[in-house]
C-alpha positions in Angstrom: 0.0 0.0 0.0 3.0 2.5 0.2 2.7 2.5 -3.7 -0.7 3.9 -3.7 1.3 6.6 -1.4 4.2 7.1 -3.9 1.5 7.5 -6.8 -1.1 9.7 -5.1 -0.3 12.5 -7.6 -1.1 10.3 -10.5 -4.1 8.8 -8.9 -5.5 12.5 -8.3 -5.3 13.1 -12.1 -7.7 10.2 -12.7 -9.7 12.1 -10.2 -9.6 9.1 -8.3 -9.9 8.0 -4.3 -7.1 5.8 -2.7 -9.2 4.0 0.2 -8.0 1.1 1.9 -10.1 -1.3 3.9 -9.5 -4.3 6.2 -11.0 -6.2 9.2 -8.3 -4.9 11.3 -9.3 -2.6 13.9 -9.2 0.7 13.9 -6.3 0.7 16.3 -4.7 -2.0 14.2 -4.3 0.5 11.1 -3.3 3.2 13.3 -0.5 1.5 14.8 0.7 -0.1 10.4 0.3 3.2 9.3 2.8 4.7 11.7 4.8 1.6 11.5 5.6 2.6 7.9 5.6 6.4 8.0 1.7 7.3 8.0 0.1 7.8 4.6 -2.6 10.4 3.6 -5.0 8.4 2.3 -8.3 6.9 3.8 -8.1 3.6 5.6 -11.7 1.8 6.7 -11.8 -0.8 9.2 -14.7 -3.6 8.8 -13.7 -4.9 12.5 -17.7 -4.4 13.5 -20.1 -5.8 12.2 -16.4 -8.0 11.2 -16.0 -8.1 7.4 -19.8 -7.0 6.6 -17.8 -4.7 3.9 -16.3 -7.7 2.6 -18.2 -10.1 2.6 -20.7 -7.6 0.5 -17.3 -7.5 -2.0 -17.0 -11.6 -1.7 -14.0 -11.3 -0.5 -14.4 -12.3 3.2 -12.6 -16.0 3.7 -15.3 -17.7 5.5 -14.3 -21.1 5.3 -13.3 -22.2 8.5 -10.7 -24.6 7.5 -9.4 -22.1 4.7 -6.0 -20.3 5.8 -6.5 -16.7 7.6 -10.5 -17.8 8.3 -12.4 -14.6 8.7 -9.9 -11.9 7.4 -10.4 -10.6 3.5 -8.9 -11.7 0.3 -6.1 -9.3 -1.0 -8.2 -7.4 -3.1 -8.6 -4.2 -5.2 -11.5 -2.7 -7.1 -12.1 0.4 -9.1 -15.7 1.8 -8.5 -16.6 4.3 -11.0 -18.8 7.4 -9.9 -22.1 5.8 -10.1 -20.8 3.0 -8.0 -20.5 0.3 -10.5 -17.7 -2.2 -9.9 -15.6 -2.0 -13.4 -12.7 -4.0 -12.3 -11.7 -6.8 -9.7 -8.6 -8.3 -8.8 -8.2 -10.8 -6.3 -4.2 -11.6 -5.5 -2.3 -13.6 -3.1 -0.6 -11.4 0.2 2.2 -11.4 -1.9 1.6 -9.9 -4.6 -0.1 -6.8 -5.9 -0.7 -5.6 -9.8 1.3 -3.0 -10.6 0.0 0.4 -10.4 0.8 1.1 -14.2 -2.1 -2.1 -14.5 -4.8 0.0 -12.7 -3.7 3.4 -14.3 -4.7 1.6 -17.7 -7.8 0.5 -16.3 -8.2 4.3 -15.2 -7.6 5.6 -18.2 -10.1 3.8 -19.7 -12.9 4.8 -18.0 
């Protein structure tokens, strides 16, 4: 997520809103943002009711034998201004899509 940070700029010429969300606590992303320097954009916590957010996204693990069992799928979406979902990607904790890959997506729009 200190990518998004890096390209805020760019982002803001799509006209476009950095959010991030997780089931962590509120106090959780307090404590990770400061651990890596703060960043400006928005973070959401869907720690109560947990993961309501996203499960609404399908992204909540609810499988109880499934690895990290009620935390969210590593996920981004772009949500255009009348709140329609134009793209999903779902990626292992490891990994993230470039930001080059959602600027073209942006672009697009």
């Amino acid at each position: 997520m200190p990518s998004y940070e890096d390209d805020l700029p760019r982002f803001e010429e799509f006209d476009t809103q950095v959010l991030g969300i997780s089931v962590d606590s509120v106090h959780s992303h307090d404590a990770w943002q400061k651990s890596i320097g703060g960043i400006s954009y928005p973070l959401c916590s869907d720690f109560y009711p947990h993961g309501e957010v996203s499960e609404k996204y399908g992204v909540l693990r609810k499988n109880k034998g499934e690895p990290a069992y009620g935390a969210s799928e590593r996920a981004l979406f772009i949500i255009d201004k009348e709140g329609i979902v134009q793209w999903i990607d779902v990626h292992p904790i490891d990994r993230q899509p470039d930001n080059e890959e959602l600027f073209d997506v942006l672009r697009k729009l």
